[in-house]
Each structure stands twice: as structure tokens, then as C-alpha cells.
Backbone as numpy.savetxt, mean C-alpha at the origin, in Angstrom:
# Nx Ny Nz CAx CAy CAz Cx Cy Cz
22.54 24.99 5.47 21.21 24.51 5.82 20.69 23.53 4.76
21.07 23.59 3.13 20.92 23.19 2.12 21.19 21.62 2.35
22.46 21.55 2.86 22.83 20.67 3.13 22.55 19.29 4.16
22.05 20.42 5.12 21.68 19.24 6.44 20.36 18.60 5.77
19.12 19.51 5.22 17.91 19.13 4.99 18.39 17.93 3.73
18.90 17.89 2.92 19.90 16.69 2.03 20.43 15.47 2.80
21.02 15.54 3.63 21.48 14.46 4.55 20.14 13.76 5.19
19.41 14.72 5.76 17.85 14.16 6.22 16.99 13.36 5.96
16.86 13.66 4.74 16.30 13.43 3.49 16.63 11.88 3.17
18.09 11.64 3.06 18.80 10.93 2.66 18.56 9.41 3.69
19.13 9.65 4.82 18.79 8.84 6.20 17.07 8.49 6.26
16.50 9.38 5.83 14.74 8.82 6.05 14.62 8.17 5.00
15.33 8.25 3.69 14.63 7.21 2.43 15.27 6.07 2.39
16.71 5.63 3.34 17.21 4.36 2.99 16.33 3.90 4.33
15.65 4.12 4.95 15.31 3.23 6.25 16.18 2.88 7.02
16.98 3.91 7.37 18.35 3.94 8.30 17.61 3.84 9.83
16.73 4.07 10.05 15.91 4.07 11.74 14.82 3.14 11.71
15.00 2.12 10.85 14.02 0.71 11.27 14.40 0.26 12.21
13.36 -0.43 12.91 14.08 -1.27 14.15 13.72 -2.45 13.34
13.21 -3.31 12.53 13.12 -4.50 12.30 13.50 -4.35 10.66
14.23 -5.20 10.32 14.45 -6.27 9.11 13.40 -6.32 8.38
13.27 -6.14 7.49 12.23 -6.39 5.95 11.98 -8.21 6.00
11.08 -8.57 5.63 10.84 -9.80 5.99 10.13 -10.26 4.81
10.77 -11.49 3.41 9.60 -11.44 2.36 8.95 -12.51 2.60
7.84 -12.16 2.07 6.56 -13.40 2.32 6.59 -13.90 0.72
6.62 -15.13 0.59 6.40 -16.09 -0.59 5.11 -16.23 -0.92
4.44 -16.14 -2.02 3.22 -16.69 -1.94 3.02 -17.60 -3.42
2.52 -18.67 -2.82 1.86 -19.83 -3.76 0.62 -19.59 -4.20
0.96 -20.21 -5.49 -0.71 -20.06 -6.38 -1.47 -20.96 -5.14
-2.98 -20.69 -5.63 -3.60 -19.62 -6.05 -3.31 -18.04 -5.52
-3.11 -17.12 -5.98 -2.95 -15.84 -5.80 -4.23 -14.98 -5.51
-4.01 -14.49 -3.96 -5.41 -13.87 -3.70 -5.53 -12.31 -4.95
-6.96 -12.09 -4.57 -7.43 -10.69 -5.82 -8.34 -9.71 -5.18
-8.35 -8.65 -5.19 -9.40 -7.76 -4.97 -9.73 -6.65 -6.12
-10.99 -6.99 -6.61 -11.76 -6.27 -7.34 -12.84 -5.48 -7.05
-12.36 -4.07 -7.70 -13.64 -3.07 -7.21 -14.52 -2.51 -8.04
-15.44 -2.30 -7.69 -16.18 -1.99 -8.68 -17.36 -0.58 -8.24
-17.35 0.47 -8.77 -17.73 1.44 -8.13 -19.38 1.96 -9.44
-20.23 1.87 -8.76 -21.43 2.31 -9.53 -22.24 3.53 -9.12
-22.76 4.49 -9.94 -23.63 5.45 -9.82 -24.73 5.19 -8.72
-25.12 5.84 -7.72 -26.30 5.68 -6.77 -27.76 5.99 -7.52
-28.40 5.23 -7.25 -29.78 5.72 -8.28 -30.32 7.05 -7.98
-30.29 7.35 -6.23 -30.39 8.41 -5.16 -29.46 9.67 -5.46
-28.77 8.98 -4.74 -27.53 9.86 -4.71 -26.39 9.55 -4.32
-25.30 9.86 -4.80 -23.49 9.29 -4.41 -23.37 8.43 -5.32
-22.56 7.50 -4.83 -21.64 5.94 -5.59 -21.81 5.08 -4.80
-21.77 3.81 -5.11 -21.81 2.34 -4.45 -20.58 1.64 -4.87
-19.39 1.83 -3.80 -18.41 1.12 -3.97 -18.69 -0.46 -3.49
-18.24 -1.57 -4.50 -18.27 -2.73 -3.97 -17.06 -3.59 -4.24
-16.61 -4.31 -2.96 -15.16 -4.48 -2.86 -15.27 -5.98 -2.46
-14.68 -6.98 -3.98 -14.45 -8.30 -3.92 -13.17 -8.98 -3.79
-13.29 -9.79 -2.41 -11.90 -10.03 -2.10 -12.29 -11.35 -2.24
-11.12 -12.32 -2.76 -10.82 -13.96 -2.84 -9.61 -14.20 -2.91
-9.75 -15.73 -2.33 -8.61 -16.16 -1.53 -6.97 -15.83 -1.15
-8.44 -14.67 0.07 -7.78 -14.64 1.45 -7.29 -15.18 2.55
């Protein structure tokens, strides 16, 4: 049983049951960024704020 769950294991981490090809994307400067920035609520909770550029 040791064994089969090993083989399993094995077949799910190489990506043996993709149906599509890995595909790389190149990317040219400028290089997009996302910065977060998470602050205390004056109220109550946190204020996450999430800066994205060139997208």
C-alpha cells in the first residue's frame, strides 16, 4: 500500500496528467509591481491597500 500511495504521489508532482504544455511568457522592462500596504483601522480591523502598476 506504501508503495502505490509513492507512485501517486510521484505521477501528481511531475504533471504527468496535464493536458496542455507549460507555455513561458517573456516580459520586457518596464516590469509590472504590486505593493501592499496594510494599516490599523482607527474603528476597527485593518485597511488593506493594494497598488498595482504597469499592468
Amino acid at each position: 500500500m506504501r508503495f502505490f500511495i509513492i507512485i501517486v504521489l510521484v505521477l501528481f508532482s511531475t504533471n504527468s496528467f496535464a493536458h496542455h504544455p507549460g507555455h513561458k511568457v517573456e516580459v520586457a522592462p518596464p516590469l509590472p509591481s504590486v505593493n501592499l500596504e496594510i494599516m490599523k483601522d482607527s474603528v476597527d480591523g485593518y485597511n488593506l491597500y493594494i497598488d498595482l502598476k504597469k499592468f
